[in-house]
C-alpha positions in Angstrom: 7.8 -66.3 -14.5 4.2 -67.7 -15.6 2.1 -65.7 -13.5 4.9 -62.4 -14.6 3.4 -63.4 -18.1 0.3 -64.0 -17.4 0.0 -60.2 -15.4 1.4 -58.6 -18.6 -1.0 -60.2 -21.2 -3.7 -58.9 -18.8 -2.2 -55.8 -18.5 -1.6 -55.3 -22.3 -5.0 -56.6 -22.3 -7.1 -54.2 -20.5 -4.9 -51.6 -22.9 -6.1 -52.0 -26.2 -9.6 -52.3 -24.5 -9.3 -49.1 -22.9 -9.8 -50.0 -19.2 -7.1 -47.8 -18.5 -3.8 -45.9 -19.9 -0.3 -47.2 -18.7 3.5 -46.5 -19.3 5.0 -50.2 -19.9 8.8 -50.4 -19.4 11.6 -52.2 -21.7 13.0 -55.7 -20.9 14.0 -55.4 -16.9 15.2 -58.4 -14.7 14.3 -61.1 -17.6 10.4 -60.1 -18.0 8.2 -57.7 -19.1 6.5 -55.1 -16.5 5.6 -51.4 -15.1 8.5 -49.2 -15.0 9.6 -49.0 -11.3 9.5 -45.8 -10.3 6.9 -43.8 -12.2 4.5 -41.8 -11.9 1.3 -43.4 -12.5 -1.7 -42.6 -14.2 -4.3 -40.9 -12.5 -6.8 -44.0 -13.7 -8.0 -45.5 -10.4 -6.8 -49.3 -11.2 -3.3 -48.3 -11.1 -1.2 -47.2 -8.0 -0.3 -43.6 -7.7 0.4 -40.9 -5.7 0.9 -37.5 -5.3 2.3 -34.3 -4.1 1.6 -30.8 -3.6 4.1 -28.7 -1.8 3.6 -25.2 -0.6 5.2 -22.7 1.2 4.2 -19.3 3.2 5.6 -16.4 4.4 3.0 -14.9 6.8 2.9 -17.3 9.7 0.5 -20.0 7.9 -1.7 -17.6 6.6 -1.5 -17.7 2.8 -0.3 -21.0 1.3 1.6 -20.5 -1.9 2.0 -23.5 -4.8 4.7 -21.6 -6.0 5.7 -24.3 -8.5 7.7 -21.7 -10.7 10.4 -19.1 -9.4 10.3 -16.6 -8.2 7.5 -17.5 -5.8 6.4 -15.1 -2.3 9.2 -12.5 -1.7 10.1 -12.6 1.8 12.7 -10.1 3.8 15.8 -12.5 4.6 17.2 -12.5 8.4 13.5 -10.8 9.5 10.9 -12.8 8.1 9.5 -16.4 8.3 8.9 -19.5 6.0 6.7 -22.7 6.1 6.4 -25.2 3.9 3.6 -27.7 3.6 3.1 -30.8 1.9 -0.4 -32.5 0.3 0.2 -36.0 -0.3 -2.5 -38.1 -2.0 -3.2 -41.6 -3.0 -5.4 -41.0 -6.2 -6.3 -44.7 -6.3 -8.3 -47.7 -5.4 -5.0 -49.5 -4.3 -3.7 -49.2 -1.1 0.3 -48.1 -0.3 2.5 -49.0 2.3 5.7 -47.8 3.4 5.3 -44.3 2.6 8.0 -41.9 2.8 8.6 -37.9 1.7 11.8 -36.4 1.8 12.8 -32.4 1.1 15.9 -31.6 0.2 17.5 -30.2 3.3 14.5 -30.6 5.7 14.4 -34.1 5.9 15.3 -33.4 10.0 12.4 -31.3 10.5 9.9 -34.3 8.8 11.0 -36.3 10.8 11.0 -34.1 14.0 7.6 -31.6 13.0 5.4 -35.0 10.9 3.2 -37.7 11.4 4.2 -39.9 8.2 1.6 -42.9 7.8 3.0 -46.5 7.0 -0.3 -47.1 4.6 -2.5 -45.1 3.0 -6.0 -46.5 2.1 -7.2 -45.6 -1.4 -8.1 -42.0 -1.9 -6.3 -41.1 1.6 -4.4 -38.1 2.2 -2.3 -36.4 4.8 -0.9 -33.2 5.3 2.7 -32.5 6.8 3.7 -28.7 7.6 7.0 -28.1 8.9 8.5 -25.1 9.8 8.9 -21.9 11.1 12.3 -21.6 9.1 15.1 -18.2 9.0 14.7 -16.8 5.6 18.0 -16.8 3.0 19.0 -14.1 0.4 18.6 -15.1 -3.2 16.4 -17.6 -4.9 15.2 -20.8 -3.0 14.2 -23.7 -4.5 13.4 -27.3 -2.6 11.9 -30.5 -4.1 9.8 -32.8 -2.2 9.8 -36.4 -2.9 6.8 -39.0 -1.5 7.3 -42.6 -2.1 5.1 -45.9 -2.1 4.6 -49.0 -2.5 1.9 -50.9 -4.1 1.4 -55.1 -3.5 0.5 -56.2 -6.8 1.0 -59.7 -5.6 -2.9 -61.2 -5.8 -2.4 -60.9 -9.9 1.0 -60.7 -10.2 3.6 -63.7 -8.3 7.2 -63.3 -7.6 9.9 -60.4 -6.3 8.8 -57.8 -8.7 5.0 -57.7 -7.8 5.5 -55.4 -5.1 5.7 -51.7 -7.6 7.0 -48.7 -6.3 5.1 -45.2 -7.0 6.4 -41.6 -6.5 5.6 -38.3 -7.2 7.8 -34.8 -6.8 6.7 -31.0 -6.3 9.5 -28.1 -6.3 8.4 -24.5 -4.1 10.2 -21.3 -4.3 10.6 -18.6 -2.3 12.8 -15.2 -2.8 14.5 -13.9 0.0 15.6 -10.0 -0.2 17.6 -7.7 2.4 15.7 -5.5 3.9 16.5 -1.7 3.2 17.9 0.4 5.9 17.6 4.1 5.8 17.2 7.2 8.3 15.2 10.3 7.0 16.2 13.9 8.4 14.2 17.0 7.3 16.1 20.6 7.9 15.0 24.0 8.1 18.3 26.2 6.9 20.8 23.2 7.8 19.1 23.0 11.8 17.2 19.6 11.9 14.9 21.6 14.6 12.9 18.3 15.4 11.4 20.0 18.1 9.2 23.0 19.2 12.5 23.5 21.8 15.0 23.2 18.9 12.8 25.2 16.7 14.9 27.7 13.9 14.0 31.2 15.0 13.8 33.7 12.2 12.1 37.1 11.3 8.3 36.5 9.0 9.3 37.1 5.5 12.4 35.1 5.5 13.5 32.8 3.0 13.6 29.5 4.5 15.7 26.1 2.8 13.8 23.1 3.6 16.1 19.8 2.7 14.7 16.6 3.1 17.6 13.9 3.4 17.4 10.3 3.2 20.9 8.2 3.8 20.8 4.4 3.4 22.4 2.7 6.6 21.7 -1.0 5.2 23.8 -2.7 2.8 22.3 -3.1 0.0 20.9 -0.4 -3.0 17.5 1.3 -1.9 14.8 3.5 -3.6 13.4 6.5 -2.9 10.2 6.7 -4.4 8.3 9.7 -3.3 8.6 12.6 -0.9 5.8 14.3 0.4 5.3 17.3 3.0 2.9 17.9 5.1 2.5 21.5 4.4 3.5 21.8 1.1 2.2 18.8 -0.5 3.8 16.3 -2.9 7.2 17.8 -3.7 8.0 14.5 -6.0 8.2 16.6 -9.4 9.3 19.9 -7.5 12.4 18.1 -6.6 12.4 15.8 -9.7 14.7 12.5 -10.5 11.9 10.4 -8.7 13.1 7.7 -8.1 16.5 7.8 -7.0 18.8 4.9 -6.1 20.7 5.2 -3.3 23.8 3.0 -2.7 24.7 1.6 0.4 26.3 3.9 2.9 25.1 7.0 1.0 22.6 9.7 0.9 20.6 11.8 -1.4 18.7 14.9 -1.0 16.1 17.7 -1.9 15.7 21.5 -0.9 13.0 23.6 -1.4 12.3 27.1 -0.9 9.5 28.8 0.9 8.8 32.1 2.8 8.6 31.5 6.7 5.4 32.6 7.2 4.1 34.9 11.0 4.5 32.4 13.5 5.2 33.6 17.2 4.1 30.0 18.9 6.2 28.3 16.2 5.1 25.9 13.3 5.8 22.3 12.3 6.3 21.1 8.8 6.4 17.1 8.7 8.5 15.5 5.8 7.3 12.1 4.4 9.9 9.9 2.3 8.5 6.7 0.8 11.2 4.2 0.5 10.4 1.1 -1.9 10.3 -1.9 0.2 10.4 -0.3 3.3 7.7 2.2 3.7 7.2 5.9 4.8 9.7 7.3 6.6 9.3 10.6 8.5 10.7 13.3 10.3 9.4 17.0 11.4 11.3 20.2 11.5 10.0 23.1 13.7 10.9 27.4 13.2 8.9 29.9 15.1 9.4 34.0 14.2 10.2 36.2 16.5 9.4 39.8 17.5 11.5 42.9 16.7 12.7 45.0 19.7 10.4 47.8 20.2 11.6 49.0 23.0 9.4 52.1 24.4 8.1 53.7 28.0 6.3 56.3 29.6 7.0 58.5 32.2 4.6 60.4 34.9 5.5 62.7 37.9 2.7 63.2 40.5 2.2 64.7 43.6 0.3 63.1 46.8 -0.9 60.7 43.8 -1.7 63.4 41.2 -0.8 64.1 37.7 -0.9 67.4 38.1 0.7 68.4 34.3 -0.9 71.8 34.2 -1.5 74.9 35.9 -5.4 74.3 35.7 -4.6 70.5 37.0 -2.3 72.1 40.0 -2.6 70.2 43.4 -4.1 72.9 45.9 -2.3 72.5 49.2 -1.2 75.1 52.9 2.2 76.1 53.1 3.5 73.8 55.1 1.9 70.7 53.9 3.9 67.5 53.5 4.0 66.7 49.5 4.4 63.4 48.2 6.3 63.4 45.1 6.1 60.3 42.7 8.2 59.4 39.4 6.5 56.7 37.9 7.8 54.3 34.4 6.2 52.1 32.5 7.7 49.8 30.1 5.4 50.1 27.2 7.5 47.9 24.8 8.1 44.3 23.9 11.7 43.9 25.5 12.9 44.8 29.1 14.4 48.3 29.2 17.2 49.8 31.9 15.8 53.3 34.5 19.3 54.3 35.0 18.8 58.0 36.1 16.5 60.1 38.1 16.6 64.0 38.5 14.4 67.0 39.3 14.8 70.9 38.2 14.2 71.6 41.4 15.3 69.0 43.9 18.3 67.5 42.0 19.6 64.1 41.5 17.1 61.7 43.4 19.5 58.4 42.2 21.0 58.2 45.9 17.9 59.0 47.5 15.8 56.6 45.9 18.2 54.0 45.7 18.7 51.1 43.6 19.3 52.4 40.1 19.9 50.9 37.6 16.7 49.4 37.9 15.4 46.8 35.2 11.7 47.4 34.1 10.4 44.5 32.0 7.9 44.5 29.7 4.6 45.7 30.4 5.8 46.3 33.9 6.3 49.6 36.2 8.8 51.2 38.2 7.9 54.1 40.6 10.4 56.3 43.3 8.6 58.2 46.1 10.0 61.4 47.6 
């Protein structure tokens, strides 16, 4: 109990001549001392020791103090977490029988961290645990390092040996990822593809909707909605942005005239969900060509036109003639030769055989005689 007196007169000594600031405890155990545990002063001739506790959420990249909520956000169920801890001894005293604890990863200290017995003054060691599944809502843990200083050469008895700590909270938020599927139509056909495309006549009036339904469950936005043709259709389609509950779906149609397209034309839809990113989806239509059906026809003789008397084939009575009814298809869709007949030598359908005969376009049909 002497030498407990004689530390405090020292102690309360050094105080009033400024050597160093200290906290100095009520009545404890029959005698006078340093409250046990504190937080020490940062003055060198006192123990203490401290904690900074971190956390990240993109594999160790970016270390976060996130001493205050809500700290990183971080996708629940996808995404990562790591916490790591700083601990310091911020004095000229050594410390012994250090120990952290976190609430609820205590196991993966022990299992992931090299925790020193001592720590010589000004030491420090790092301790990084993790890779840990993400949780909904707001996460808070406190870490706890603990020490021991031997205050023993000035201070005799059971209560020399003083006990130091220090605490550091880190948050994290964890959020559920959105869900959603994004389907652009052209007049109600999704038409994704060049093969799927809508066909129509140039000059139509086309509906483009642009659909986005939320497959996840929990609320989404839809921010913005772009196309790649028309631009940003945002204020066009107006009530940007638009929740979207869970299971549900929400949608914008435009109008536009389908422009001359025979080899078709893409139009690619762009919806930007919050949280989630861009989203898109093309829609194809092509136009096609009106029937115009149309032909000509041409009779010759041993390969002659032979339309006028001036034009007349000269030949000996007697001579074998060659007589040749020739069609061309001269239109844009295939066309039927279903009859053949001449003034003179009558119906030629059973002598030339094979009528009706299909002529496609741009192609020729001929019958000899």
């Amino acid at each position: 109990m002497k030498s407990t007196k004689l530390f405090t007169f020292v102690t309360l000594l050094s105080v009033l001549l400024g050597f160093f600031p200290i906290q100095i405890s009520s009545a404890m155990d029959g005698y006078w001392g340093i409250e046990s545990p504190v937080k020490m002063s940062s003055s060198p001739y006192l123990p203490t020791i401290s904690i900074q506790k971190q956390v990240a959420v993109d594999g160790e990249m970016t270390w976060y103090d996130a001493d205050m909520p809500e700290g990183p956000v971080v996708v629940a169920g996808n995404e990562f977490v790591w916490f790591r801890f700083l601990v310091t001894n911020e004095s000229e005293i050594p410390l012994s029988d250090i120990s952290l604890y976190d609430t609820g990863f205590d196991n993966a200290i022990a299992n992931q961290c090299n925790i020193p017995d001592t720590m010589d003054p000004y030491a420090s060691f790092v301790c990084t645990i993790g890779p840990f599944e993400t949780i909904v809502g707001q996460h808070e843990n406190t870490a706890v390092v603990v020490g021991y200083a031997d205050m023993c050469a000035t201070q005799q008895g059971e209560d020399c040996i003083i006990e130091v700590s220090d605490e550091n909270q880190a948050y994290y938020l964890g959020i559920i990822q959105p869900e959603a599927s994004f389907e652009k139509f052209i007049n109600d056909v999704p038409a994704d593809a060049l093969s799927d495309a809508l066909e129509v006549d140039a000059g139509t009036l086309l509906v483009f909707k642009y659909e986005v339904t939320n497959i996840g469950v929990s609320p989404l936005i839809w921010t913005e909605l772009t196309d790649d043709v028309f631009g940003v259709l945002t204020e066009e389609c107006g009530d940007f942005p638009r929740a979207i509950p869970a299971g549900e779906s929400d949608s914008c149609e435009i109008s536009r005239v389908a422009e001359d397209a025979p080899n078709g034309v893409q139009n690619i839809g762009y919806a930007t969900i919050m949280d989630l990113g861009e989203l898109t989806d093309p829609a194809w239509y092509l136009t096609v060509e009106l029937p115009e059906p149309g032909y000509s026809f041409e009779k010759f003789i041993n390969g002659m036109a032979a339309d006028t008397l001036v034009e007349a084939v000269q030949v000996q009575a007697g001579d074998t003639l060659a007589f040749s009814y020739e069609i061309t298809n001269t239109g844009n869709v295939s066309l039927t030769w279903a009859d053949l007949t001449d003034d003179v030598f009558g119906n030629l359908v059973g002598e030339c055989s094979g009528f009706p005969r299909v002529v496609e376009a741009g192609a020729q049909d001929s019958c000899v005689i």
